[in-house]
FIKE-314676 format. One record per residue: x, y, z of N, C-alpha, C, O, CB in turn; residue in three letters. Coordinates in pm, 1 decimal. Atoms other than C-alpha are relative to their C-alpha. Glycine has a CB too. Layout:
# residues N
@n_x=X&n_y=Y&n_z=Z&ca_x=X&ca_y=Y&ca_z=Z&c_x=X&c_y=Y&c_z=Z&o_x=X&o_y=Y&o_z=Z&cb_x=X&cb_y=Y&cb_z=Z&lopa=ALA
...
//
This chain:
# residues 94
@n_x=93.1&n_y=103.7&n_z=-38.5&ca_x=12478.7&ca_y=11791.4&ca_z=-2509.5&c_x=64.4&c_y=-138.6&c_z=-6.8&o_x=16.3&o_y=-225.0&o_z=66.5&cb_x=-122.8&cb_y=5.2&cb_z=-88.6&lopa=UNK
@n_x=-67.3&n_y=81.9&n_z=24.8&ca_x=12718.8&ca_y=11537.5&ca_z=-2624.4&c_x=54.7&c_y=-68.2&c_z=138.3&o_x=35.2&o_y=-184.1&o_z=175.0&cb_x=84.5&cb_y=52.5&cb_z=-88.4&lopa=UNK
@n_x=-78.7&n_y=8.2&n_z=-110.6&ca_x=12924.8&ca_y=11562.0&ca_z=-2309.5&c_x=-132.5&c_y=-23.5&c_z=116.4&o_x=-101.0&o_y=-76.0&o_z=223.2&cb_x=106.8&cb_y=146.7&cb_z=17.1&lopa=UNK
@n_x=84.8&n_y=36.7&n_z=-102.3&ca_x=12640.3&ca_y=11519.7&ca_z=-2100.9&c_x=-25.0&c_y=-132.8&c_z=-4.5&o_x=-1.3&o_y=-210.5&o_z=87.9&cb_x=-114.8&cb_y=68.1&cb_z=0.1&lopa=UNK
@n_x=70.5&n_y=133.2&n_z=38.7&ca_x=12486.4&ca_y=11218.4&ca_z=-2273.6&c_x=115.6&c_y=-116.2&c_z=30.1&o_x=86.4&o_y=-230.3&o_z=65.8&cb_x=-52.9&cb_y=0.9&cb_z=-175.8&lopa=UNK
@n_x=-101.6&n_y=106.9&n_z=-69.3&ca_x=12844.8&ca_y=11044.8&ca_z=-2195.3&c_x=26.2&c_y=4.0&c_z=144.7&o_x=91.9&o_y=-77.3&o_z=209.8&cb_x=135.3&cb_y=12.3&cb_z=-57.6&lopa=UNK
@n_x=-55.0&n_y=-16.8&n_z=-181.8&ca_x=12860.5&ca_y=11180.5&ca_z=-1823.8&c_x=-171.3&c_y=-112.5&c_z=32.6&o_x=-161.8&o_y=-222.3&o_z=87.6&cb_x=1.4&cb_y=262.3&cb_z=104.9&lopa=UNK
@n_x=81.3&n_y=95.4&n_z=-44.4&ca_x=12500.7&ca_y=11017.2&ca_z=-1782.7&c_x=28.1&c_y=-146.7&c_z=-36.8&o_x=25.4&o_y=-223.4&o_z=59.4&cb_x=-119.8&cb_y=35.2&cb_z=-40.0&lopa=UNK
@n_x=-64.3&n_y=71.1&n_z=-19.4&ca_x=12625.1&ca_y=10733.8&ca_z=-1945.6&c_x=95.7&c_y=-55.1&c_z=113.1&o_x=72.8&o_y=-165.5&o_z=162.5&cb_x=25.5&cb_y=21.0&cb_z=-69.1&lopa=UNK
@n_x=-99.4&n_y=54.9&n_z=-88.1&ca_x=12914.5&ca_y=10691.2&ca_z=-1708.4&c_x=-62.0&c_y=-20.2&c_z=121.4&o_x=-22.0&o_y=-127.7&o_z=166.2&cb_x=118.6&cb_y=81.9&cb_z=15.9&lopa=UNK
@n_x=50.1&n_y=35.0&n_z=-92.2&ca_x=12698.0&ca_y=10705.5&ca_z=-1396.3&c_x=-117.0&c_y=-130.6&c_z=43.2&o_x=-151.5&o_y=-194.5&o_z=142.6&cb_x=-26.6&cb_y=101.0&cb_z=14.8&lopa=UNK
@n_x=34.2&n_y=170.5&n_z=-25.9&ca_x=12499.3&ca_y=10420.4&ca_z=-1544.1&c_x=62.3&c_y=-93.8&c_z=3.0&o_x=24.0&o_y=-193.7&o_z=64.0&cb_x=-64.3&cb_y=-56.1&cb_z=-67.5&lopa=UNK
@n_x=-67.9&n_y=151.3&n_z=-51.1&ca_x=12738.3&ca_y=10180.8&ca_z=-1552.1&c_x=86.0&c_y=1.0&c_z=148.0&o_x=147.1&o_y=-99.2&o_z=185.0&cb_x=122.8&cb_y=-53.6&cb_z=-127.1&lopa=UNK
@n_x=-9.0&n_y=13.3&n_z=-141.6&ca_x=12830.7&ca_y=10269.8&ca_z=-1198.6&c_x=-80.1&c_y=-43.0&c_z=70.1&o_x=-57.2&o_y=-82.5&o_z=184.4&cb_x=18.4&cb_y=85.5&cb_z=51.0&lopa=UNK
@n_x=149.6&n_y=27.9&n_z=-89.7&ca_x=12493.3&ca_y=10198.7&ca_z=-1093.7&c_x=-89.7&c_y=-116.8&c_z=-90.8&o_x=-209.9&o_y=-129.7&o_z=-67.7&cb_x=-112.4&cb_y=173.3&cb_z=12.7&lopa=UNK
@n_x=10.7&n_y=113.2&n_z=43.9&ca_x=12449.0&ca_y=9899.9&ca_z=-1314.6&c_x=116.8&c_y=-65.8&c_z=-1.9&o_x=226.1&o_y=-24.2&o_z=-40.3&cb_x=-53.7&cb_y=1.2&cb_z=-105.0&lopa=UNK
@n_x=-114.0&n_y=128.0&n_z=-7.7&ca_x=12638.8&ca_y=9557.5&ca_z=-1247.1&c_x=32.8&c_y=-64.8&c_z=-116.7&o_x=146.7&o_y=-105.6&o_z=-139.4&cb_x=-42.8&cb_y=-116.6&cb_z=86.1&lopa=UNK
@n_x=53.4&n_y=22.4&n_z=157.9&ca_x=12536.2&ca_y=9459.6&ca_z=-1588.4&c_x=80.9&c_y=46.3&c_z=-145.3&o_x=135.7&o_y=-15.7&o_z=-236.4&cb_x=-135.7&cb_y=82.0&cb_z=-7.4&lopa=UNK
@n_x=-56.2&n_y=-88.2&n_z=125.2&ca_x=12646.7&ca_y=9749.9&ca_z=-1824.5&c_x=169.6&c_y=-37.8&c_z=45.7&o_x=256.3&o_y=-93.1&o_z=-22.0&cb_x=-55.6&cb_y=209.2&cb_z=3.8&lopa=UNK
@n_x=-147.7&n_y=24.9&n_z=-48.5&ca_x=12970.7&ca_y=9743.0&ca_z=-1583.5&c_x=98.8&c_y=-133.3&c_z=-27.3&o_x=220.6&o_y=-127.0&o_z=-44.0&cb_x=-11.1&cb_y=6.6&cb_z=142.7&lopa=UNK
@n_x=-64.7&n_y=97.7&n_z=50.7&ca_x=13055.7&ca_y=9394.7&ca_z=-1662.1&c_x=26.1&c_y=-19.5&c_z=-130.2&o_x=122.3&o_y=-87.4&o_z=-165.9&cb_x=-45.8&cb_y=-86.3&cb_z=34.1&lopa=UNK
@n_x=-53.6&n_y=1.5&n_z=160.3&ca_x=13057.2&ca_y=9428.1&ca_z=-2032.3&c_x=69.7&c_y=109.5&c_z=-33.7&o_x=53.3&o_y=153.6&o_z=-147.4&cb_x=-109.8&cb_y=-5.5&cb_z=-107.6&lopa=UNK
@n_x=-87.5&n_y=-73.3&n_z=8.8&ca_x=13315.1&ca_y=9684.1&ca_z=-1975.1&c_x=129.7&c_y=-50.5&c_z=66.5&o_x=237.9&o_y=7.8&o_z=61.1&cb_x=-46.3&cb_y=109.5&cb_z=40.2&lopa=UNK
@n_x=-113.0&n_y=17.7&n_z=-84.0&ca_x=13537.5&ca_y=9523.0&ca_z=-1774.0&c_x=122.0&c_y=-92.9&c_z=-54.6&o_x=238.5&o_y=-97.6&o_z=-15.0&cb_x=-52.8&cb_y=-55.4&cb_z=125.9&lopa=UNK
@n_x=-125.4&n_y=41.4&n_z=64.1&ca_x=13686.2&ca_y=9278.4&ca_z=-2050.5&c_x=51.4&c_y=72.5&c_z=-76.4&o_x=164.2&o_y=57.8&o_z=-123.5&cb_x=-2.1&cb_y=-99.2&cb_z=-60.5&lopa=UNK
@n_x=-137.0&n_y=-85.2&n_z=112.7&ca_x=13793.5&ca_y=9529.6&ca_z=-2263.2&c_x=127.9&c_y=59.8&c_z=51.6&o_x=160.0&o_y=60.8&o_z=170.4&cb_x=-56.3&cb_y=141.2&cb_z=-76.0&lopa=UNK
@n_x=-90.6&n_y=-52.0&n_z=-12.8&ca_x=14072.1&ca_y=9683.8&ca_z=-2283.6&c_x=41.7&c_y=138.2&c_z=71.8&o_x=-54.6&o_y=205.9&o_z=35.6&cb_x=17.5&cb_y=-10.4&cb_z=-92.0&lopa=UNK
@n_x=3.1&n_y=-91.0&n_z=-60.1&ca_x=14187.3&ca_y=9997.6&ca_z=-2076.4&c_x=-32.6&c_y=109.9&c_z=-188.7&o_x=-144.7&o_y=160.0&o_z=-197.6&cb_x=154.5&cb_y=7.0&cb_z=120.9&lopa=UNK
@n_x=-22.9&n_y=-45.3&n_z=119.2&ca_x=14231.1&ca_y=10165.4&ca_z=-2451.1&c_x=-99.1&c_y=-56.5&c_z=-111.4&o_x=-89.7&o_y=15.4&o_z=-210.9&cb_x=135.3&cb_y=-27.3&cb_z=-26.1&lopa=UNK
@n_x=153.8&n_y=34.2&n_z=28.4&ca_x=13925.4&ca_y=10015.1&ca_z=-2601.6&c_x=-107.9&c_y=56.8&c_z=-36.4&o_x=-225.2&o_y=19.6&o_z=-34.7&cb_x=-45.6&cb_y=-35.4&cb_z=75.8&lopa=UNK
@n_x=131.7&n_y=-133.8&n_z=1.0&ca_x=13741.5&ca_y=10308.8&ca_z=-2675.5&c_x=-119.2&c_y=0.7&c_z=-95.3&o_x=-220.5&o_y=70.4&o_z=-102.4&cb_x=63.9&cb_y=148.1&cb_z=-41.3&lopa=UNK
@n_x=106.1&n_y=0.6&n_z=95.1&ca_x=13585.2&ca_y=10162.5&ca_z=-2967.3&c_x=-118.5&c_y=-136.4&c_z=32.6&o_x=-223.1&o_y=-159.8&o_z=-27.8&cb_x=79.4&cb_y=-12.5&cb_z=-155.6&lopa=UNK
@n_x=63.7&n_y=104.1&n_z=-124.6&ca_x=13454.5&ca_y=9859.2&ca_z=-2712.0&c_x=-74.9&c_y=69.4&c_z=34.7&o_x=-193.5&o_y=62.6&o_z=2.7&cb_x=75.8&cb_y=-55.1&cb_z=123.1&lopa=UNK
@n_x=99.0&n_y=-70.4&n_z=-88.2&ca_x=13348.5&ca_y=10116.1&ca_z=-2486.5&c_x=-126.2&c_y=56.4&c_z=-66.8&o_x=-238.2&o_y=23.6&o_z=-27.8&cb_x=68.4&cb_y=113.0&cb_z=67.0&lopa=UNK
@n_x=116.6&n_y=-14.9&n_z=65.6&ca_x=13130.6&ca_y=10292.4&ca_z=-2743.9&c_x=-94.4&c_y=-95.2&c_z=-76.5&o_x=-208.0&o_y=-59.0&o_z=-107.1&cb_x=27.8&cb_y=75.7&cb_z=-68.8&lopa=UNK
@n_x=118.5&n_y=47.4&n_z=48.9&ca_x=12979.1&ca_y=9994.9&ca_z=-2907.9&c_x=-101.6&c_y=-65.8&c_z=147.0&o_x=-212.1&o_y=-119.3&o_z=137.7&cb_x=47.0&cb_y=-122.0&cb_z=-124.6&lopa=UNK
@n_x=63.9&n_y=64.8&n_z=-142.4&ca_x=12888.0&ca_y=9888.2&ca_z=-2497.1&c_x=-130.8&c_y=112.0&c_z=-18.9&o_x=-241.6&o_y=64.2&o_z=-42.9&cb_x=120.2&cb_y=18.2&cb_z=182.2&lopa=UNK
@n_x=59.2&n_y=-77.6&n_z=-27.1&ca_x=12711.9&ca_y=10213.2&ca_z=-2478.8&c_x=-131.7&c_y=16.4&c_z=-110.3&o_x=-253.0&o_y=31.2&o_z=-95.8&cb_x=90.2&cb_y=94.0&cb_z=21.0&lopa=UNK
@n_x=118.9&n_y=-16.7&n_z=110.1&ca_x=12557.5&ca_y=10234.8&ca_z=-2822.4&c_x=-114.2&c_y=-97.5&c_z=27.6&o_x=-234.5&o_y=-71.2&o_z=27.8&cb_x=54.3&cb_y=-30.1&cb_z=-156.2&lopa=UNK
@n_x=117.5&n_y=122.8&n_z=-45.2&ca_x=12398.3&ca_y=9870.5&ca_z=-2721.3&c_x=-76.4&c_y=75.4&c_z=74.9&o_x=-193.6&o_y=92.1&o_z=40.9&cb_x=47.9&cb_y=-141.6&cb_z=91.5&lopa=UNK
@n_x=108.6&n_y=-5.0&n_z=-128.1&ca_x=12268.0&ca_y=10015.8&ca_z=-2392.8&c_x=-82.9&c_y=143.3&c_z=-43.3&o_x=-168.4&o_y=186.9&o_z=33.8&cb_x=91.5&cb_y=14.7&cb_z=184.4&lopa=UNK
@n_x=108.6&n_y=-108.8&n_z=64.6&ca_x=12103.5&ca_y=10329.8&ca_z=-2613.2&c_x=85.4&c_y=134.3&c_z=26.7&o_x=18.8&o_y=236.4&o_z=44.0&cb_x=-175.3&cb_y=4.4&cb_z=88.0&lopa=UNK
@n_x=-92.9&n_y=-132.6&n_z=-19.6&ca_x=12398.4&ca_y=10605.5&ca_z=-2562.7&c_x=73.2&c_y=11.8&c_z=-148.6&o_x=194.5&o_y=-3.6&o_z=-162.8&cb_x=129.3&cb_y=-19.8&cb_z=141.6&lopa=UNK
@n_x=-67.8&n_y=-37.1&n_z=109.2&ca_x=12482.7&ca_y=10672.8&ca_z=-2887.7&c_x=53.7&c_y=117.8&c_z=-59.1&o_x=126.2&o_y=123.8&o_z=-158.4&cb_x=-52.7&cb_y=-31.8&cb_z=-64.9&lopa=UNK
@n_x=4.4&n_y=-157.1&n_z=62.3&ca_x=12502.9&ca_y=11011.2&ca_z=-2961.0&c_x=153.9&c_y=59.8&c_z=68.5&o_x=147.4&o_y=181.6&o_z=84.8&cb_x=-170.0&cb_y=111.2&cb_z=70.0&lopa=UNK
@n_x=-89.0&n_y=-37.3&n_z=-79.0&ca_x=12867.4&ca_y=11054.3&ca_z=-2775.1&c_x=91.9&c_y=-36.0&c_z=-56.0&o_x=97.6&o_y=-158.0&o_z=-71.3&cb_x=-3.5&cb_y=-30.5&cb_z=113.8&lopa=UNK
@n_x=-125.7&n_y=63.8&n_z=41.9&ca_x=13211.3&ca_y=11046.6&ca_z=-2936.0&c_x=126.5&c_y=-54.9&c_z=98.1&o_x=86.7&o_y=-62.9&o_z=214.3&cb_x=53.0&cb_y=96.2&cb_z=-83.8&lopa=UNK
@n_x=-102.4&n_y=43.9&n_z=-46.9&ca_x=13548.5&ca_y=10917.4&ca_z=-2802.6&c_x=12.2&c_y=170.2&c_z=122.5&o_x=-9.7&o_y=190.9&o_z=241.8&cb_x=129.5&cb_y=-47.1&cb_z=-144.2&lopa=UNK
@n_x=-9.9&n_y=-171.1&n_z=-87.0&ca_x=13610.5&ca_y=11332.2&ca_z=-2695.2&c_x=-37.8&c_y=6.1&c_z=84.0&o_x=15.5&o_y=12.8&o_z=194.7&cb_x=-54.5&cb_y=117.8&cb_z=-34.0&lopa=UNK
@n_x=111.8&n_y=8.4&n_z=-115.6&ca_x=13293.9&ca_y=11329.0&ca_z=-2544.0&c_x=4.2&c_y=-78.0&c_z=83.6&o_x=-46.6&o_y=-34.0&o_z=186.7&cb_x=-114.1&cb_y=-19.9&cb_z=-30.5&lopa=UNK
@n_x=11.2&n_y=66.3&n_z=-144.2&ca_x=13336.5&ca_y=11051.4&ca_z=-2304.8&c_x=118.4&c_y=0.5&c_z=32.7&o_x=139.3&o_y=-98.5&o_z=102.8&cb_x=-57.3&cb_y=-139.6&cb_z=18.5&lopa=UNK
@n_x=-163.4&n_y=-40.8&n_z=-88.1&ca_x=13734.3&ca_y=11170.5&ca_z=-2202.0&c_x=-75.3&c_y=96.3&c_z=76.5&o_x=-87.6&o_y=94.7&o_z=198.9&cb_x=164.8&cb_y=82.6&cb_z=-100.9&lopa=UNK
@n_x=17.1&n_y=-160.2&n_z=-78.6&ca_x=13581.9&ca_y=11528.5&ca_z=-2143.5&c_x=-89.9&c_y=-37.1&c_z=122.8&o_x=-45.2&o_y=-3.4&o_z=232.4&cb_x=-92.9&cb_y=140.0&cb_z=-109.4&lopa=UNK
@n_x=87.7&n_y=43.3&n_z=-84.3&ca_x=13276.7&ca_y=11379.3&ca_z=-1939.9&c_x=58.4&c_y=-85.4&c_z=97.2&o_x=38.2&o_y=-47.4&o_z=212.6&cb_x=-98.8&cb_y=-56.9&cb_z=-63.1&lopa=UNK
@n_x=-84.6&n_y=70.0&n_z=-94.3&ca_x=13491.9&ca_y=11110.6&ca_z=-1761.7&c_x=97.9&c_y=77.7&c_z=115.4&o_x=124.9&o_y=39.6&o_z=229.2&cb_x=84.9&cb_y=-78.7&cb_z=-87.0&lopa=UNK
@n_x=-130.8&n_y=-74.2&n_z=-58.4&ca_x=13760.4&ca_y=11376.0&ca_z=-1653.7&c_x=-96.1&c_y=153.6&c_z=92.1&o_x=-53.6&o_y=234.6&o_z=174.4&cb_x=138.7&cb_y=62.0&cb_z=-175.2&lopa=UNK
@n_x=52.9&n_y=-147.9&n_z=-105.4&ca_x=13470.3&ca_y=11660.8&ca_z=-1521.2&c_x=-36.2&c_y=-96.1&c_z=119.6&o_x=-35.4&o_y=-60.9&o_z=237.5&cb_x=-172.7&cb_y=121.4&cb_z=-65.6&lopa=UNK
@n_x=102.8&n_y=71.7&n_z=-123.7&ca_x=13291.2&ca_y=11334.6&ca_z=-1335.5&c_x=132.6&c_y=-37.6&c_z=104.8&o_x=137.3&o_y=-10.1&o_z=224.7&cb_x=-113.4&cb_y=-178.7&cb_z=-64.2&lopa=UNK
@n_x=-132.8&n_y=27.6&n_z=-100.7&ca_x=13617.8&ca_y=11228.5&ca_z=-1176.4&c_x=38.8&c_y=117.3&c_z=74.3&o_x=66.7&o_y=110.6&o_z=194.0&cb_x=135.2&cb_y=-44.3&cb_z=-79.9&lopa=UNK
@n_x=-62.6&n_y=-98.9&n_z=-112.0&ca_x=13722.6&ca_y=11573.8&ca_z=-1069.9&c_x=-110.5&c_y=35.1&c_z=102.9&o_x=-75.3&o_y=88.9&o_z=207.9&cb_x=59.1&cb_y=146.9&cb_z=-68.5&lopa=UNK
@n_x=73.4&n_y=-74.7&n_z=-57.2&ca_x=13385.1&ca_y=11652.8&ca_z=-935.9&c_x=-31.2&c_y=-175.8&c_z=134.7&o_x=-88.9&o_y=-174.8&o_z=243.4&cb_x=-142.1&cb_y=90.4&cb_z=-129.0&lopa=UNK
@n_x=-12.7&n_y=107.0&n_z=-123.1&ca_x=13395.5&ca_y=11317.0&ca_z=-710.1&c_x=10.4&c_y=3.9&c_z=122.5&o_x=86.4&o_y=100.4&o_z=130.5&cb_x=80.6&cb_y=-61.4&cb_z=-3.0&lopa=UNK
@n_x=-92.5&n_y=-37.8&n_z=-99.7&ca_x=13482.8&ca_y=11331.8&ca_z=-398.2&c_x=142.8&c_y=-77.6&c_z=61.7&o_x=122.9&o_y=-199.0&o_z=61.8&cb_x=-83.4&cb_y=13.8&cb_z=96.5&lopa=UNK
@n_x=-125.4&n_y=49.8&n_z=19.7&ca_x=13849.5&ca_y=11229.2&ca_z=-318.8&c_x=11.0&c_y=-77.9&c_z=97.2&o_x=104.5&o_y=-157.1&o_z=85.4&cb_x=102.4&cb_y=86.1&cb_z=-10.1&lopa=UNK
@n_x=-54.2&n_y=49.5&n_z=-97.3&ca_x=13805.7&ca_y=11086.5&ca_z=44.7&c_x=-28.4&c_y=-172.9&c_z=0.0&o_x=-137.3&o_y=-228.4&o_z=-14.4&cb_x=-51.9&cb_y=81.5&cb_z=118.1&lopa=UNK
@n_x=30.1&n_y=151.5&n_z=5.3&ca_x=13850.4&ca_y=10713.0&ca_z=55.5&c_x=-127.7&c_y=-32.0&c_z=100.6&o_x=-152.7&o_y=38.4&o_z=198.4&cb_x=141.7&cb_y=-90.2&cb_z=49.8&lopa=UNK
@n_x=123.5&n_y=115.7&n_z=-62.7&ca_x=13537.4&ca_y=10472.3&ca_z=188.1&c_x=74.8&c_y=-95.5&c_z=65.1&o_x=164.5&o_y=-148.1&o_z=-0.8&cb_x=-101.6&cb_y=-88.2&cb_z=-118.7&lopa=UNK
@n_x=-33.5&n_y=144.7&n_z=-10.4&ca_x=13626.5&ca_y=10190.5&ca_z=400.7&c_x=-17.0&c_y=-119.2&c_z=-89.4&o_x=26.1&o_y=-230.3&o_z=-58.6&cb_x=-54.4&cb_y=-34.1&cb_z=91.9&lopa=UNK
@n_x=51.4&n_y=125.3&n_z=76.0&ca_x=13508.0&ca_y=9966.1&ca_z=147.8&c_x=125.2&c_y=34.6&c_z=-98.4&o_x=202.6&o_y=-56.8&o_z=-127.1&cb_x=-184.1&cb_y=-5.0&cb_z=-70.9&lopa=UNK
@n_x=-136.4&n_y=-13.8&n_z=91.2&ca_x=13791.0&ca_y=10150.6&ca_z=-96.0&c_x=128.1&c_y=-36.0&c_z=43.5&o_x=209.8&o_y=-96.1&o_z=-26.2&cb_x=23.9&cb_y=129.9&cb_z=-36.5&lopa=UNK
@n_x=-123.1&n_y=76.7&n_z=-40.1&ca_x=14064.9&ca_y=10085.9&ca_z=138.2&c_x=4.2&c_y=-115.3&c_z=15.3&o_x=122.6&o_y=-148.8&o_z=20.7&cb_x=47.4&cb_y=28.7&cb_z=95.3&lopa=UNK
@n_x=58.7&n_y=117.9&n_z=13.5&ca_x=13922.8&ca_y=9741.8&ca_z=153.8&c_x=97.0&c_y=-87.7&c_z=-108.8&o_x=167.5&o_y=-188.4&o_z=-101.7&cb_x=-153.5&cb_y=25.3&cb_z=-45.5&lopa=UNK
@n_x=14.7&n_y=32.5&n_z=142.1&ca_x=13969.4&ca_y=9712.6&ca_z=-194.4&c_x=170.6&c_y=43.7&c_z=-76.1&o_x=221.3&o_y=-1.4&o_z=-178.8&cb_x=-151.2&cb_y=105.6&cb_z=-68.1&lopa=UNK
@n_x=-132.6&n_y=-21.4&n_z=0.2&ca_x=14321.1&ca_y=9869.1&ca_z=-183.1&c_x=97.2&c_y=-89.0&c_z=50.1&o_x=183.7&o_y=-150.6&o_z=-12.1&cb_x=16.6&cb_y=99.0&cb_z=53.8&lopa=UNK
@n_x=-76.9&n_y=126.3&n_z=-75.5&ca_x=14473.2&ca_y=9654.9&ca_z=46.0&c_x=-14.1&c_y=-126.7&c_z=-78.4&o_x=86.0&o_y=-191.1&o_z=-109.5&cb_x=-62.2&cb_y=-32.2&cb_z=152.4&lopa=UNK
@n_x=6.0&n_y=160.7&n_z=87.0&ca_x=14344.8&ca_y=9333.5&ca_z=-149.0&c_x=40.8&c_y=18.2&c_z=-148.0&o_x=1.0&o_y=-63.6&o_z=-231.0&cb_x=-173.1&cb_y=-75.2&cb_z=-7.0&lopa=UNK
@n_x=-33.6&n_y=-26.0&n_z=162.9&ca_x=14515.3&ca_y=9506.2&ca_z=-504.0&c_x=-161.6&c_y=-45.9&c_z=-85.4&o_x=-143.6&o_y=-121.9&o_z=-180.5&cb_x=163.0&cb_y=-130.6&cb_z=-61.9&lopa=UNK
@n_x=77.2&n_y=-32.9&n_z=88.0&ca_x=14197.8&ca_y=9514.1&ca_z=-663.3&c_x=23.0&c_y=93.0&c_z=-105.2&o_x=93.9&o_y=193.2&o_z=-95.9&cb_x=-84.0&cb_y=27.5&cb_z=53.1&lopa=UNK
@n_x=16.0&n_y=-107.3&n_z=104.0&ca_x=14130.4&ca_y=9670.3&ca_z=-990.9&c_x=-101.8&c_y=30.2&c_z=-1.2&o_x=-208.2&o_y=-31.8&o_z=-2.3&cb_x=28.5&cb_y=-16.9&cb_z=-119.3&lopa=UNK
@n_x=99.0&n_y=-90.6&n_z=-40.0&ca_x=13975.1&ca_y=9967.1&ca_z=-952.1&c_x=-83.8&c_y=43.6&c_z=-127.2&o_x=-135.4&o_y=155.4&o_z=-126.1&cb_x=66.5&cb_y=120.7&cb_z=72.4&lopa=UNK
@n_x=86.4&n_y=-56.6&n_z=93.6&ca_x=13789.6&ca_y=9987.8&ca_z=-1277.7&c_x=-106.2&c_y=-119.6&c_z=13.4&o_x=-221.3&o_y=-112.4&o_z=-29.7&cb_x=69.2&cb_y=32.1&cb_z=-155.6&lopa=UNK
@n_x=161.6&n_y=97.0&n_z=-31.9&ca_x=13574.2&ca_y=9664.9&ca_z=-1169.4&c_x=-27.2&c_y=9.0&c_z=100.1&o_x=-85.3&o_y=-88.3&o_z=148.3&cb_x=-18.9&cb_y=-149.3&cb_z=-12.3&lopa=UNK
@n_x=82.0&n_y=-11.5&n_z=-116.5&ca_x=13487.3&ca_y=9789.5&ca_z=-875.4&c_x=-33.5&c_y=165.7&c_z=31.2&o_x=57.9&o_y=242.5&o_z=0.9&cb_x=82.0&cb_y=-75.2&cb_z=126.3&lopa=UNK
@n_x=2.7&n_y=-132.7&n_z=-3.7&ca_x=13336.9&ca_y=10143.5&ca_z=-787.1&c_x=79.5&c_y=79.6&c_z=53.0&o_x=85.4&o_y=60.4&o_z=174.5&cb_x=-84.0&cb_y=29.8&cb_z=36.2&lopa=UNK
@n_x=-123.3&n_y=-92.0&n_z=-41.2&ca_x=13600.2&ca_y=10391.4&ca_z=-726.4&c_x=-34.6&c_y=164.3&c_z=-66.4&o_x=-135.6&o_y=202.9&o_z=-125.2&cb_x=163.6&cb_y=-76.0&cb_z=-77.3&lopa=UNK
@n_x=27.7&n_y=-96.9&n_z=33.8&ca_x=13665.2&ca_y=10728.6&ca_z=-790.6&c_x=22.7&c_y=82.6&c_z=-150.6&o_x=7.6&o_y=196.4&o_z=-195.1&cb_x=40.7&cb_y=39.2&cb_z=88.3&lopa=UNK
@n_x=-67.6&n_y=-16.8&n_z=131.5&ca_x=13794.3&ca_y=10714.6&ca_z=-1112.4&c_x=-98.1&c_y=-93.8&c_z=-113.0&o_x=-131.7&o_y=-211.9&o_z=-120.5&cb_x=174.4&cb_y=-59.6&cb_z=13.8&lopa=UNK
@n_x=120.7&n_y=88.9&n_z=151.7&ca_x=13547.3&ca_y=10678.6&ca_z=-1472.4&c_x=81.7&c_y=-81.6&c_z=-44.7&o_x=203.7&o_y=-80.8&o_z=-28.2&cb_x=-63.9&cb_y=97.3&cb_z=-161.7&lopa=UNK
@n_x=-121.5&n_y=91.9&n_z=32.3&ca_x=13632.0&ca_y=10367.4&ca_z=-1658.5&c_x=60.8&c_y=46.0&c_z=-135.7&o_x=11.9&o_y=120.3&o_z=-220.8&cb_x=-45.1&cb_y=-161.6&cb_z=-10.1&lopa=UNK
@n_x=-122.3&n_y=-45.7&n_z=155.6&ca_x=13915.9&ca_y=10404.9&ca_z=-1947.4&c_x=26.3&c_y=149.5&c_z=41.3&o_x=53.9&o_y=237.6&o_z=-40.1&cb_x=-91.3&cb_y=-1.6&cb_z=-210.3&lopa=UNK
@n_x=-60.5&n_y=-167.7&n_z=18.5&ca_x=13990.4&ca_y=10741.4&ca_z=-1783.6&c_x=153.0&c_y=-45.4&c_z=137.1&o_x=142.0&o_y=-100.0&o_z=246.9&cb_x=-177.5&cb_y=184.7&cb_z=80.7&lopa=UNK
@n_x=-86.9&n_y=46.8&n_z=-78.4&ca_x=14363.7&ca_y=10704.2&ca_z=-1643.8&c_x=21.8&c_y=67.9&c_z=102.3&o_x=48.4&o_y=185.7&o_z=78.9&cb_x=96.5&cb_y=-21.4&cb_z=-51.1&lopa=UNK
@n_x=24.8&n_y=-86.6&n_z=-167.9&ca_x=14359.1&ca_y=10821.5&ca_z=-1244.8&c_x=142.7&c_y=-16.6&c_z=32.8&o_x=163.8&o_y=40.8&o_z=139.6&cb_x=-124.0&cb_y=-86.1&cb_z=147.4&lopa=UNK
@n_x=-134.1&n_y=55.5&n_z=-41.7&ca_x=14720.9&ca_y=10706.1&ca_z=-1207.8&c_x=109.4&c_y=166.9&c_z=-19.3&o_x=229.9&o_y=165.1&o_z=6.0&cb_x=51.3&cb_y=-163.5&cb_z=-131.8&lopa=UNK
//
């Protein structure tokens, strides 16, 4: 249940601008950032584990084909953890 409660997590701060911005100064490695972001927004119940394992099923289960708006966002070197991509944040896609 753990792993769930961080995969729903992760799809809210995709779908909030909000949660997403108080993720975006931390650090890629930050993990103890990331969980007090989450605990604020009422996700508490999820360890460090739990949001790799959940990050790494939501990423594979993604779909891989770029958006115009991603190549967009490629071309102008954006970083792809402040903007929606296919990759959860603090999970390394590289």
């Amino acid at each position: 249940m753990s792993q769930e409660n961080a995969l729903i997590f992760i799809r809210r701060v995709y779908d909030d601008d909000t949660l997403m911005a108080k993720l975006v100064p931390l650090g890629y490695e930050d993990m103890d950032g990331l969980l007090r972001v989450a605990a604020d927004a009422g996700f508490d119940d999820f360890s460090a584990g739990d949001y790799l394992a959940a990050a790494q099923r939501w990423t594979n289960a993604r779909d891989t084909e770029l958006a115009d708006s991603d190549l967009d966002l490629i071309a102008g070197g954006a970083n792809r953890f402040v903007y929606k991509t296919n990759c959860a944040p603090y999970l390394s896609c590289d």
